[in-house]
BALOBA-1460 file (C-alpha; in Angstrom, 3 decimals):
// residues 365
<rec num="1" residu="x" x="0.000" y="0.000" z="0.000"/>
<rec num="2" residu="x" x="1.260" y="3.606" z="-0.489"/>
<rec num="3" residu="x" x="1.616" y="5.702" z="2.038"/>
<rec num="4" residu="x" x="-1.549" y="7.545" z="1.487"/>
<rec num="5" residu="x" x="-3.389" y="4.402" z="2.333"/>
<rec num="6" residu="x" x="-4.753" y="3.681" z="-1.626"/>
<rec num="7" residu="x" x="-3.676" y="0.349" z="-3.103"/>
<rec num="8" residu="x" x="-0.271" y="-0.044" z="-4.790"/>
<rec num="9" residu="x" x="-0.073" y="-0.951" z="-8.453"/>
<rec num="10" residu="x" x="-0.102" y="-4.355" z="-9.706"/>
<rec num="11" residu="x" x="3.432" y="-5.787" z="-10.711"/>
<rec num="12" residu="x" x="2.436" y="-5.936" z="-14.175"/>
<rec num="13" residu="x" x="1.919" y="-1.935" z="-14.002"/>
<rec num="14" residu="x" x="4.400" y="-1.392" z="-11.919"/>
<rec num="15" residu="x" x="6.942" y="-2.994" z="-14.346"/>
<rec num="16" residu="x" x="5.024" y="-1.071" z="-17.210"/>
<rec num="17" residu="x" x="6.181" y="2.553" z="-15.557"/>
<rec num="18" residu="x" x="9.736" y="1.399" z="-14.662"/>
<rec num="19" residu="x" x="12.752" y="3.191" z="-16.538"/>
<rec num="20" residu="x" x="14.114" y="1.030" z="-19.325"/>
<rec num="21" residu="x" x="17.038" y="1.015" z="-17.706"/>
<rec num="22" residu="x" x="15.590" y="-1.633" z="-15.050"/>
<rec num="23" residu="x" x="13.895" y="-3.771" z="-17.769"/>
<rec num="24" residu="x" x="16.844" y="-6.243" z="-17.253"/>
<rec num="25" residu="x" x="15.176" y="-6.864" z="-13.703"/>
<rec num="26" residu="x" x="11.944" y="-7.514" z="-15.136"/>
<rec num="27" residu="x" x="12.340" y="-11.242" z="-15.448"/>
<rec num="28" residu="x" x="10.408" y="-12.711" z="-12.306"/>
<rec num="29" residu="x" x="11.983" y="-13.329" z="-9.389"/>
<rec num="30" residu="x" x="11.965" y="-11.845" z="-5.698"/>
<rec num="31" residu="x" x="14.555" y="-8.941" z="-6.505"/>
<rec num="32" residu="x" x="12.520" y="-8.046" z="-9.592"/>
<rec num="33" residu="x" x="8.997" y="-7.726" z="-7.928"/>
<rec num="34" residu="x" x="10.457" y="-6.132" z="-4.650"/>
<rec num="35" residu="x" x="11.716" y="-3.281" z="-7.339"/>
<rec num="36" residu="x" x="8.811" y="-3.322" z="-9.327"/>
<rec num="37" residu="x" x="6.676" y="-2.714" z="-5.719"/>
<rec num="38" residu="x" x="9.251" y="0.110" z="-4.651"/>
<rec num="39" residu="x" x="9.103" y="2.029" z="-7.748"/>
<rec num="40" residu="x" x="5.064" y="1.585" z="-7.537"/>
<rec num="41" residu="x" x="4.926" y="3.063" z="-4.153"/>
<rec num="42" residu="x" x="7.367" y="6.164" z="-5.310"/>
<rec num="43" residu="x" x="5.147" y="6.938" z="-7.874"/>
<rec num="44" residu="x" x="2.495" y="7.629" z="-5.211"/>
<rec num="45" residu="x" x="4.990" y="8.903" z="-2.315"/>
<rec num="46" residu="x" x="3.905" y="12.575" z="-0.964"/>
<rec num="47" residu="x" x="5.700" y="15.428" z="-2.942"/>
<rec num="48" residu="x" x="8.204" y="17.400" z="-0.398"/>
<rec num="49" residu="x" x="5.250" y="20.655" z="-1.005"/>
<rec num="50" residu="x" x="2.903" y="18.046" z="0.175"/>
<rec num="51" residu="x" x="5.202" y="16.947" z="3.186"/>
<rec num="52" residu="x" x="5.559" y="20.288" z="3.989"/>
<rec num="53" residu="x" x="2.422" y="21.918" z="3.477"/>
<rec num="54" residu="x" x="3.088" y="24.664" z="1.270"/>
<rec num="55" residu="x" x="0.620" y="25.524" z="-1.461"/>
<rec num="56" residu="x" x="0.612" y="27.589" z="-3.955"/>
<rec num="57" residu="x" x="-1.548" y="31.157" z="-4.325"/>
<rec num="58" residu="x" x="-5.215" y="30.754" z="-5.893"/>
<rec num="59" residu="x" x="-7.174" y="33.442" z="-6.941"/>
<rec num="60" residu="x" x="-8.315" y="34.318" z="-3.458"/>
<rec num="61" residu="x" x="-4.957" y="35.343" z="-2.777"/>
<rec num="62" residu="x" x="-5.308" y="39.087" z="-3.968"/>
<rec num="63" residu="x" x="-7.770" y="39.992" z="-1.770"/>
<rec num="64" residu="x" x="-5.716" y="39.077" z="1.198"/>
<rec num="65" residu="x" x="-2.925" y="40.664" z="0.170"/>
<rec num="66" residu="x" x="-4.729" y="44.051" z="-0.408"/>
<rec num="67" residu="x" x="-6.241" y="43.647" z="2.794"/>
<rec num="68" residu="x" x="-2.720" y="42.826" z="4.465"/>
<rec num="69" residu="x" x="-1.212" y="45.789" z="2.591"/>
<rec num="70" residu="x" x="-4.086" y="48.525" z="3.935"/>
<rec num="71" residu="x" x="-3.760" y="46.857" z="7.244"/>
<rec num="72" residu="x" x="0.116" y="47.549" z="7.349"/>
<rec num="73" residu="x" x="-0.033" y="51.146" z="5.965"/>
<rec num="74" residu="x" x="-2.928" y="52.579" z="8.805"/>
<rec num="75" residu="x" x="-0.433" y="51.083" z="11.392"/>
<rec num="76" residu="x" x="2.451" y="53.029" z="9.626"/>
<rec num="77" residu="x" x="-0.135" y="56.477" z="8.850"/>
<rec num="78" residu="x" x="-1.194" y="55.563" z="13.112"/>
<rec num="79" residu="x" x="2.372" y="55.299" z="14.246"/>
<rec num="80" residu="x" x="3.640" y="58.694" z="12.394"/>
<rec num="81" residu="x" x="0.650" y="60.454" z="13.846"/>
<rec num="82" residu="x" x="1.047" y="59.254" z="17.437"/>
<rec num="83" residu="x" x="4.745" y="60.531" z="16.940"/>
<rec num="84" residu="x" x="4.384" y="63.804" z="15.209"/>
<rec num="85" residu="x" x="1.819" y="64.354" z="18.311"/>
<rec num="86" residu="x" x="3.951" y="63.357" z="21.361"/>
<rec num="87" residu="x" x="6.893" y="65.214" z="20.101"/>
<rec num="88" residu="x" x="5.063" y="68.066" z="20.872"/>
<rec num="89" residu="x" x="3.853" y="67.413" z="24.044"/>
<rec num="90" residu="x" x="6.998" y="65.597" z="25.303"/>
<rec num="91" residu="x" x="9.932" y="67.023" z="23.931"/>
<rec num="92" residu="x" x="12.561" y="66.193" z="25.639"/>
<rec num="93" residu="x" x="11.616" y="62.440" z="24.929"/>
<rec num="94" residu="x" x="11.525" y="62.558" z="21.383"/>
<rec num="95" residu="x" x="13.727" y="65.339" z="20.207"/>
<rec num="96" residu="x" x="16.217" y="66.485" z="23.315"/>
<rec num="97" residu="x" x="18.818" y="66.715" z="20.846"/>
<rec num="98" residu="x" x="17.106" y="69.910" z="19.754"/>
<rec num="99" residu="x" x="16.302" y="71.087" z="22.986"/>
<rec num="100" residu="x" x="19.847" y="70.872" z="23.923"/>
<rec num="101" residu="x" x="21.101" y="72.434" z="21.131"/>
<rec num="102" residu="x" x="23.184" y="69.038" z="20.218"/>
<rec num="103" residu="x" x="21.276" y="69.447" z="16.800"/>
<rec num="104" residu="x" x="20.535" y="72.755" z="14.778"/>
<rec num="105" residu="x" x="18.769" y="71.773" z="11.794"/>
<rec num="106" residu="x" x="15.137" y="71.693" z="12.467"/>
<rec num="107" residu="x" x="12.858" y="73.764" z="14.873"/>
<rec num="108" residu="x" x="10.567" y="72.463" z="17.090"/>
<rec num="109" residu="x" x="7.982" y="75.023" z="15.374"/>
<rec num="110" residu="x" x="5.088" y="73.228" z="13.376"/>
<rec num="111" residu="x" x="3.833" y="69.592" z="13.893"/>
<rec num="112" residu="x" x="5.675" y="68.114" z="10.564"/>
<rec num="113" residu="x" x="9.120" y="69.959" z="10.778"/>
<rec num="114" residu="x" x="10.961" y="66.567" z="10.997"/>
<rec num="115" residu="x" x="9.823" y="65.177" z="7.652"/>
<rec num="116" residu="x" x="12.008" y="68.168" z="6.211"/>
<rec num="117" residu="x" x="14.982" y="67.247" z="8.817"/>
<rec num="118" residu="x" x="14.644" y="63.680" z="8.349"/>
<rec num="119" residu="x" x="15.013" y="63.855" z="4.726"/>
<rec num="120" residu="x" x="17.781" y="66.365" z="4.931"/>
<rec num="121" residu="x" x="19.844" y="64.027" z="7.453"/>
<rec num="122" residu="x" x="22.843" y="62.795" z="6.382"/>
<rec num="123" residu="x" x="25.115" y="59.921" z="7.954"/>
<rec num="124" residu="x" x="27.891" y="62.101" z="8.835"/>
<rec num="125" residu="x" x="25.834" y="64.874" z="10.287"/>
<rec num="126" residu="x" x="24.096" y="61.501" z="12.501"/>
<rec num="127" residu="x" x="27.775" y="60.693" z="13.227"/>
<rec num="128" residu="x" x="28.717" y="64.011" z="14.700"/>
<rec num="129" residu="x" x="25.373" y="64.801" z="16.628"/>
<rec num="130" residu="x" x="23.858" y="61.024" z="17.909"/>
<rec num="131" residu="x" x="27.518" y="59.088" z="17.705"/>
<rec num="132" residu="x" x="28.976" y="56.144" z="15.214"/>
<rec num="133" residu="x" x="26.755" y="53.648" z="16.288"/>
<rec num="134" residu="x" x="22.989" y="55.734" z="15.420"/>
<rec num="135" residu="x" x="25.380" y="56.335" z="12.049"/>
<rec num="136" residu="x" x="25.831" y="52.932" z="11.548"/>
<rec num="137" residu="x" x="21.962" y="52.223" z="12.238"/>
<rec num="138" residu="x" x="20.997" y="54.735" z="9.566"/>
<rec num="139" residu="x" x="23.571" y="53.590" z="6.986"/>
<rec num="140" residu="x" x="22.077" y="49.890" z="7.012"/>
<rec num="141" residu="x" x="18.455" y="51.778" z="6.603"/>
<rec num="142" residu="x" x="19.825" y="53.295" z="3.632"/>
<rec num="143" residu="x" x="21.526" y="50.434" z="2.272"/>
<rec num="144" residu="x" x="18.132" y="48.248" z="2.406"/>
<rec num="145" residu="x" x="16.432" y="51.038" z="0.630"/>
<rec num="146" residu="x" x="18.652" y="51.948" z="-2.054"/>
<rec num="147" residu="x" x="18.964" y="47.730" z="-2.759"/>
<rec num="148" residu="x" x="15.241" y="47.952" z="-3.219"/>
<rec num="149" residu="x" x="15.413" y="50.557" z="-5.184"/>
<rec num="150" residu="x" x="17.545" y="49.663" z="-7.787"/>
<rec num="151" residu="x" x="15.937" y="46.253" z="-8.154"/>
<rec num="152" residu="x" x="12.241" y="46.873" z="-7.654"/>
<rec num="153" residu="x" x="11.647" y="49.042" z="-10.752"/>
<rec num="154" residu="x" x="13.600" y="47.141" z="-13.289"/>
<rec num="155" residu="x" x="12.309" y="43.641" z="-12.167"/>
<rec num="156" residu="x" x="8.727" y="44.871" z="-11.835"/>
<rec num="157" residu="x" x="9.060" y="47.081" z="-15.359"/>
<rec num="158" residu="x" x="10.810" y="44.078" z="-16.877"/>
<rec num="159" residu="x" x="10.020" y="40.789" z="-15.785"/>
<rec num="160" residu="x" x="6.489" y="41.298" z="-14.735"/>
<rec num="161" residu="x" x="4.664" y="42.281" z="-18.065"/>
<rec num="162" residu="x" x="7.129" y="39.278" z="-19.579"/>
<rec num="163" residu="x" x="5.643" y="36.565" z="-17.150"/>
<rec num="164" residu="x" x="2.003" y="38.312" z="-18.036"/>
<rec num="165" residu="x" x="2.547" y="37.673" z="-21.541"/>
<rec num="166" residu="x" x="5.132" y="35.700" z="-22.436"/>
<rec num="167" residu="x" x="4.998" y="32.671" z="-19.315"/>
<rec num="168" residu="x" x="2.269" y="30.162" z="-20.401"/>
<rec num="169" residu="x" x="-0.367" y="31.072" z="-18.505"/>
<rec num="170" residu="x" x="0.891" y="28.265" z="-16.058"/>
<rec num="171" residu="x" x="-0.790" y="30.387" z="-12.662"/>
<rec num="172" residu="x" x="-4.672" y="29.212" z="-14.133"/>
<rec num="173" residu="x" x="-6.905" y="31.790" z="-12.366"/>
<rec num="174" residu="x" x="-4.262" y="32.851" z="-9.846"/>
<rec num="175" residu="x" x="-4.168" y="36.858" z="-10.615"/>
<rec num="176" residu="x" x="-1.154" y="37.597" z="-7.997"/>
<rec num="177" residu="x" x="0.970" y="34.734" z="-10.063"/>
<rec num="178" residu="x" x="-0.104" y="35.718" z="-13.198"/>
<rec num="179" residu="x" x="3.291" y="38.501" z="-13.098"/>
<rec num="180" residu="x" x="5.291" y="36.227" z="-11.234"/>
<rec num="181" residu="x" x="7.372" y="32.965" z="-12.063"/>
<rec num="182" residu="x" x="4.495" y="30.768" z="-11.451"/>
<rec num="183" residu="x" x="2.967" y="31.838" z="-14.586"/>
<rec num="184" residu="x" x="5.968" y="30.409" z="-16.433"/>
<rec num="185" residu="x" x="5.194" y="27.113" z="-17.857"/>
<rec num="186" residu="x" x="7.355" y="24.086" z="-16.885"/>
<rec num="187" residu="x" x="8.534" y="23.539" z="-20.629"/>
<rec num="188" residu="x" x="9.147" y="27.412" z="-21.542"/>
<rec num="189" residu="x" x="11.798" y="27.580" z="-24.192"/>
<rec num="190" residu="x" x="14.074" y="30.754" z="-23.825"/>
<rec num="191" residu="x" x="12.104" y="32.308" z="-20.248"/>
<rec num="192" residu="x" x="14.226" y="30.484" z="-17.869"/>
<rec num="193" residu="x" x="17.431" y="31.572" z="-19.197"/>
<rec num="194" residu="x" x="16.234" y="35.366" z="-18.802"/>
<rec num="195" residu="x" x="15.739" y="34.428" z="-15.156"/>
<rec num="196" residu="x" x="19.783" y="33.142" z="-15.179"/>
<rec num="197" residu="x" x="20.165" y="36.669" z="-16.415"/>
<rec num="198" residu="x" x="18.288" y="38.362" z="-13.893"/>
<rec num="199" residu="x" x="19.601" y="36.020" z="-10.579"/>
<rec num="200" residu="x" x="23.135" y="37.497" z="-11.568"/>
<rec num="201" residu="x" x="22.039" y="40.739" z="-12.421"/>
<rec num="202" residu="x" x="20.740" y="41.070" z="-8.821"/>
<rec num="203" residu="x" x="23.690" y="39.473" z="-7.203"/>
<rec num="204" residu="x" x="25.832" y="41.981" z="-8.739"/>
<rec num="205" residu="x" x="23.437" y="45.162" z="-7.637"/>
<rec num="206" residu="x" x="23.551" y="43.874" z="-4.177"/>
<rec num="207" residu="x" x="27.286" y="43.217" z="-3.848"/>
<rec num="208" residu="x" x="27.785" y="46.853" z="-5.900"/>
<rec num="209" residu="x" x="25.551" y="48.184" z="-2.906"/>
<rec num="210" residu="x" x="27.087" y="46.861" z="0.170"/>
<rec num="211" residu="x" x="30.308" y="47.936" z="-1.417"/>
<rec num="212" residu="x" x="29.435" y="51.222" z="-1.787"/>
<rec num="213" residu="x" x="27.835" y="51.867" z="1.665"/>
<rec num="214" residu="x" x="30.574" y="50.246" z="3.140"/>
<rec num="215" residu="x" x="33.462" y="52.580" z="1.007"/>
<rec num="216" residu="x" x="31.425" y="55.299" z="2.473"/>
<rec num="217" residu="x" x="31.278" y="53.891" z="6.143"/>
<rec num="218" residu="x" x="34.893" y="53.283" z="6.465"/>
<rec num="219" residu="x" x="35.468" y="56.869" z="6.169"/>
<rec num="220" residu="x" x="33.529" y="57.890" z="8.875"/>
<rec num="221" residu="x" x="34.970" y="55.257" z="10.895"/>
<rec num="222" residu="x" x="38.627" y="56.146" z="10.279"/>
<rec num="223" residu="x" x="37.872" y="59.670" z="11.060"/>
<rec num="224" residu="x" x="36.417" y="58.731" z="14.183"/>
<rec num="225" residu="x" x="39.173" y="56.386" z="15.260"/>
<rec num="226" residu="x" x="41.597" y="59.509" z="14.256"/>
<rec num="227" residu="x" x="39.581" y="61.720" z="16.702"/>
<rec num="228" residu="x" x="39.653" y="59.646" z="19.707"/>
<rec num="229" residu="x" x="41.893" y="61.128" z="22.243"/>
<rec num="230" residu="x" x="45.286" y="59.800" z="24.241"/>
<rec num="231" residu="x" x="45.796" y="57.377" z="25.813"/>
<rec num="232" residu="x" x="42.631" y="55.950" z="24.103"/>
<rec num="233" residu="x" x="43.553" y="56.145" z="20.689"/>
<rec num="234" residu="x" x="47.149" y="54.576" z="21.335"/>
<rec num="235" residu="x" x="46.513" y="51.767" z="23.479"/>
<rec num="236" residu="x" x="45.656" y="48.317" z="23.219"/>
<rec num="237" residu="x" x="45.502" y="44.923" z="25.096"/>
<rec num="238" residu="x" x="48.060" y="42.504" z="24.828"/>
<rec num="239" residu="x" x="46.976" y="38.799" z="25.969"/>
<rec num="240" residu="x" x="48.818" y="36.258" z="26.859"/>
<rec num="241" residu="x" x="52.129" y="36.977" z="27.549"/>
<rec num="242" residu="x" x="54.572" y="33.877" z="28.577"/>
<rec num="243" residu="x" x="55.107" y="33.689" z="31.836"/>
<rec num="244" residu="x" x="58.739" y="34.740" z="31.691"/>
<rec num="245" residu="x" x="57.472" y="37.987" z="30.605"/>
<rec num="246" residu="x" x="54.398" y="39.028" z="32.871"/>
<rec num="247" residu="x" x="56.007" y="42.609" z="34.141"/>
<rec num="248" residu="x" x="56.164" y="45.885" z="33.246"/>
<rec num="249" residu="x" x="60.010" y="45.906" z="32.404"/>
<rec num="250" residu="x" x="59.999" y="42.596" z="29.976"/>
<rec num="251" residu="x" x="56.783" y="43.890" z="28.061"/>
<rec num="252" residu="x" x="58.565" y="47.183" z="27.602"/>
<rec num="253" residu="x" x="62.415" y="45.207" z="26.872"/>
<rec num="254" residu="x" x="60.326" y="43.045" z="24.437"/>
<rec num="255" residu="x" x="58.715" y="45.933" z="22.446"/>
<rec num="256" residu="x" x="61.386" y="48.096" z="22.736"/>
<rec num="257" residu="x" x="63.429" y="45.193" z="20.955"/>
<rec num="258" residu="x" x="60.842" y="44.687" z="17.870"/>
<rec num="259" residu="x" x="59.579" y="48.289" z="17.576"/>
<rec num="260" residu="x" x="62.393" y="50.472" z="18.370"/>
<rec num="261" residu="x" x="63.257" y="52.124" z="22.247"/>
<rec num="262" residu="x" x="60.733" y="54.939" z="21.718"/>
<rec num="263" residu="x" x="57.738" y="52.998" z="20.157"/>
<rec num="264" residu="x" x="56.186" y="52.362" z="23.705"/>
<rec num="265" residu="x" x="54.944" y="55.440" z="25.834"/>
<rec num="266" residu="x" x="53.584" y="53.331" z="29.345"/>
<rec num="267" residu="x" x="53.025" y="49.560" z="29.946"/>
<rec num="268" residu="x" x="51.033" y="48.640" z="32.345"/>
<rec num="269" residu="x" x="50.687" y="44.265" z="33.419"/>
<rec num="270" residu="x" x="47.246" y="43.634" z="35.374"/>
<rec num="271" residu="x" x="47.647" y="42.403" z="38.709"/>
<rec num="272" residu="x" x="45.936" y="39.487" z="40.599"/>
<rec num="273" residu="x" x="44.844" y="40.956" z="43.166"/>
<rec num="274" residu="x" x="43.218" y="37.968" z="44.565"/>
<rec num="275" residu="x" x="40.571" y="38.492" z="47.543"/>
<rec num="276" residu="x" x="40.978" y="42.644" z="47.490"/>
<rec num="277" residu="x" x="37.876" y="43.200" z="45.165"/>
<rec num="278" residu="x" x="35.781" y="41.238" z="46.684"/>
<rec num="279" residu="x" x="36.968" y="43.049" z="50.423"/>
<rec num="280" residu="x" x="37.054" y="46.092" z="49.286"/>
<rec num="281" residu="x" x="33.739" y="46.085" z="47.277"/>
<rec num="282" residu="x" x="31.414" y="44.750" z="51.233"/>
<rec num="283" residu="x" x="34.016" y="47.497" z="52.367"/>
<rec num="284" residu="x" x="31.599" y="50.150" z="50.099"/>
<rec num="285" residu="x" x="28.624" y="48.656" z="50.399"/>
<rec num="286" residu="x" x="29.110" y="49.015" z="54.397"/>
<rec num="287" residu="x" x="30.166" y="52.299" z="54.074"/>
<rec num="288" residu="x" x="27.245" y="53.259" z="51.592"/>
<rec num="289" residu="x" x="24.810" y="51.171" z="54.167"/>
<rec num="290" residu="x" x="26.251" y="53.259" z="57.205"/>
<rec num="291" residu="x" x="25.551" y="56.355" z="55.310"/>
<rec num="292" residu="x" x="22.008" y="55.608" z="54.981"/>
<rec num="293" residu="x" x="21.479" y="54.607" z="58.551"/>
<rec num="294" residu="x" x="22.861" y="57.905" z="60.009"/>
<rec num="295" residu="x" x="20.463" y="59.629" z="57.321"/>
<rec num="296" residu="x" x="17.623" y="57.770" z="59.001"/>
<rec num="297" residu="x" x="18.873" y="58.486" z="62.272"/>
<rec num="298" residu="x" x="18.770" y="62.159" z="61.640"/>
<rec num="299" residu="x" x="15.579" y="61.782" z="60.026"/>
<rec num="300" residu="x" x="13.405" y="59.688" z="62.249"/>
<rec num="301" residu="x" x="15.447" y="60.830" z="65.904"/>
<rec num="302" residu="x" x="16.025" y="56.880" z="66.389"/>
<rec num="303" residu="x" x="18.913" y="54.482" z="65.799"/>
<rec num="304" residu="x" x="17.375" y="52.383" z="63.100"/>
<rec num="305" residu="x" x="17.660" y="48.583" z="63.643"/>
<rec num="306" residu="x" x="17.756" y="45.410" z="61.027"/>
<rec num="307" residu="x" x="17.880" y="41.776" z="61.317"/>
<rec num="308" residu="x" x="20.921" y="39.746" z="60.018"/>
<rec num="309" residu="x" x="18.960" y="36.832" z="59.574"/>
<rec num="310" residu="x" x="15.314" y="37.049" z="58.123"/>
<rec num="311" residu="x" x="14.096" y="35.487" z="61.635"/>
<rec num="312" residu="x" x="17.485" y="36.801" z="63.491"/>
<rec num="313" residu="x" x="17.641" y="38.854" z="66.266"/>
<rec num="314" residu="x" x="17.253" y="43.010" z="65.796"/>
<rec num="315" residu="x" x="20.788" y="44.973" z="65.780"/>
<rec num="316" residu="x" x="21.561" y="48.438" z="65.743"/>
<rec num="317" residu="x" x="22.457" y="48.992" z="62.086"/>
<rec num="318" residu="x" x="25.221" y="51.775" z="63.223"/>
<rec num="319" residu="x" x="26.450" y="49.708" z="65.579"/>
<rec num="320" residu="x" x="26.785" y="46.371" z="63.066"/>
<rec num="321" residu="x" x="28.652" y="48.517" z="60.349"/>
<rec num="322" residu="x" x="31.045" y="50.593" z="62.264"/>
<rec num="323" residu="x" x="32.079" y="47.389" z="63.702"/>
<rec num="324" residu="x" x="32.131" y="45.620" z="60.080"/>
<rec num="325" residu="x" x="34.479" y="47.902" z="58.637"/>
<rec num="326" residu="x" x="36.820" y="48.245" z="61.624"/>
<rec num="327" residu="x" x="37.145" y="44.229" z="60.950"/>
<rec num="328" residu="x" x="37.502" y="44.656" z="57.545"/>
<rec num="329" residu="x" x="39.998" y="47.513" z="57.764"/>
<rec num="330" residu="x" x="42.603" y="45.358" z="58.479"/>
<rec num="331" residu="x" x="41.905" y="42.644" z="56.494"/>
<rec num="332" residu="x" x="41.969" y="44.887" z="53.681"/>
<rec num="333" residu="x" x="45.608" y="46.029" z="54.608"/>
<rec num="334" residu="x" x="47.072" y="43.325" z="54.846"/>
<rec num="335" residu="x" x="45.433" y="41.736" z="51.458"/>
<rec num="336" residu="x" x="46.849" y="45.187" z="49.874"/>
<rec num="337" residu="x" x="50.438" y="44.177" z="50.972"/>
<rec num="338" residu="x" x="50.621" y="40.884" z="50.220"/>
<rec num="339" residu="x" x="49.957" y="41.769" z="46.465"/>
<rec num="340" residu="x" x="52.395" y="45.064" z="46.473"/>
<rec num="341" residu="x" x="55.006" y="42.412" z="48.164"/>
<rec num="342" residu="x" x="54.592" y="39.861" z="45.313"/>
<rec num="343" residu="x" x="54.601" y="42.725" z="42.700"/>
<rec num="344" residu="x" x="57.825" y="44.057" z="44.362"/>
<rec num="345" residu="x" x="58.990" y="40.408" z="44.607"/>
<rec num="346" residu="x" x="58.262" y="39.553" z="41.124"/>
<rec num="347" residu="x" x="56.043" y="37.010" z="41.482"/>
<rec num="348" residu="x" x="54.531" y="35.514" z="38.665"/>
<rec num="349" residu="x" x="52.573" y="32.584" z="39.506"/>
<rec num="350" residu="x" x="48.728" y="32.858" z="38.942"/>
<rec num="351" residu="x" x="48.013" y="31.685" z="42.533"/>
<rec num="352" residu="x" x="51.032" y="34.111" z="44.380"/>
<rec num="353" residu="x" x="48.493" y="37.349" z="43.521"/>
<rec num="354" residu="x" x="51.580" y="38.139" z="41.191"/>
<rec num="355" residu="x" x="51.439" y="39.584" z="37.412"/>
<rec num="356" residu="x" x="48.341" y="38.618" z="35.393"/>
<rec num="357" residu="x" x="48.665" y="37.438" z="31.306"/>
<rec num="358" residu="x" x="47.221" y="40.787" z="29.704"/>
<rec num="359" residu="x" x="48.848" y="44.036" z="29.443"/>
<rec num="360" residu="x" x="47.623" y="47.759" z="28.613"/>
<rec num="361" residu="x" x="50.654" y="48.886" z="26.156"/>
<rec num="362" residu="x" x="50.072" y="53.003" z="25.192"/>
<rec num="363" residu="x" x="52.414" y="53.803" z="21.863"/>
<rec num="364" residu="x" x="53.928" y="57.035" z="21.784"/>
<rec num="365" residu="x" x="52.129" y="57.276" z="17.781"/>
């Protein structure tokens, strides 16, 4: 049986429909009517469109698709009224660039000025006023525009009135596919090699695009990179450096070597400092929970009180954090020296709280 449940073709028919390349086979014999019944039960497999439930578009089609397309522009017209109206009302939400005189070119005057300044924008004024990064944004808006641009018209000028009239009429009553490919007939003569045409005629466009957008984005990103200021703009981090080297003298005797003595401005090796952040950071968060407790103290005109537990005993929350940090005061010390001792010592073992594997190296150009 197939696999939609009808009954498989005889043998006899089976062997009818097989490829004269099989008739060999066609004897008799097991082999020859197990390939007979496989080739029976292709013919009435399930088509991978039929596996995966795709159709094609009937003539019921357009009407969705006009109704999907009016849908989709009243949410656009809704959205660019609900805009133009709160960036009246709330301007420093939607345009605090020009209230803080970041950006001069528009007014807040009149409810549509920023169709004019929107259309006027250009990615390098977007660079200097909103940063690299809104730039960039922009730039790939533009990009997917002009692509869509230079291939809408030509294909839809071109190709469309060619499937109308020259495809086959292979769509039937389908209206929306009557432009498209699906109008092409499966045995078309000369159509599908216009289509070769036309799949490298777009794959050119779009690689001519993103070239072009990204020539003109490179620019504004070397200028910015040429703007940033020292040390920014002349360091970087170095990663893993051999143990033999992790100091501030070998990094600089090592570059100094390779790039000349005067290459290198500052090194500076990162330090494993071991326990210290984690001391010092409860140090600030007691310090920044003591604050608050004297503030409610002054406040309120009572000690305020806390539990350490959630069904602990009550403490005096002055009390519990002057004594926390003059416990932690020490501890802190004593951390702090034992990693200036094995920086002094040049210690370079990861658990000794000696020389970490990175490096902040500033060039002097």
């Amino acid at each position: 049986r197939s696999r939609r449940g009808a009954p498989a073709l005889p043998v006899r028919a089976a062997r009818a429909r097989m490829p004269p390349a099989m008739a060999p086979w066609g004897g008799g014999g097991a082999p020859a009517q197990l390939l007979a019944l496989a080739f029976a039960a292709g013919a009435e497999a399930d088509s991978p469109a039929d596996n995966m439930s795709v159709n094609q578009n009937s003539k019921e089609d357009l009407g969705i698709f006009i109704s999907a397309l009016t849908l989709n522009s009243c949410m656009t017209l809704g959205c660019l009224a609900v805009f133009t109206a709160l960036r009246r009302f709330f301007p420093r939400v939607y345009s605090n660039n020009i209230v803080a005189g970041t950006a001069q070119m528009m007014s807040q005057e009149g409810w549509f000025s920023w169709v004019s300044a929107s259309w006027s924008l250009t990615t390098e004024k977007a660079a200097d006023i909103a940063g690299l990064d809104s730039a960039l944004l922009l730039e790939a808006c533009n990009l997917s525009m002009t692509i869509c641009g230079v291939l809408t018209l030509p294909l839809c000028l071109v190709m469309c009135p060619i499937n109308y009239y020259y495809g086959g009429g292979a769509s039937g009553d389908d209206v929306l596919g009557s432009i498209d490919m699906s109008n092409v007939s499966e045995h078309h003569s000369w159509l599908y090699y216009v289509y070769a045409v036309v799949v490298w005629i777009v794959c050119v466009a779009v690689w001519w695009c993103m070239r072009r957008a990204q020539a003109r984005f490179l620019k504004l990103r070397f200028a910015w990179l040429k703007q940033l200021p020292m040390p920014r703009a002349h360091t970087l981090l170095l990663e893993n450096i051999p143990r033999g080297f992790r100091s501030n003298d070998k990094v600089r005797e090592f570059l100094a070597g390779v790039l000349g003595p005067d290459a290198v401005a500052d090194v500076q090796v990162l330090r494993l400092t071991g326990k210290l952040p984690k001391l010092v950071k409860t140090q600030d968060t007691m310090k920044k929970a003591l604050y608050k407790a004297e503030l409610q103290l002054e406040k309120d005109d009572m000690r305020p009180q806390h539990r350490l537990r959630a069904c602990g005993q009550r403490v005096d929350s002055i009390d519990h954090y002057t004594a926390g940090l003059e416990e932690l005061e020490p501890k802190i010390q004593e951390e702090r020296a034992r990693v200036q001792a094995g920086i002094a010592g040049g210690v370079l073992s990861r658990t000794s709280s000696g020389f970490a594997h990175c490096a902040f190296v500033t060039f002097s150009t």
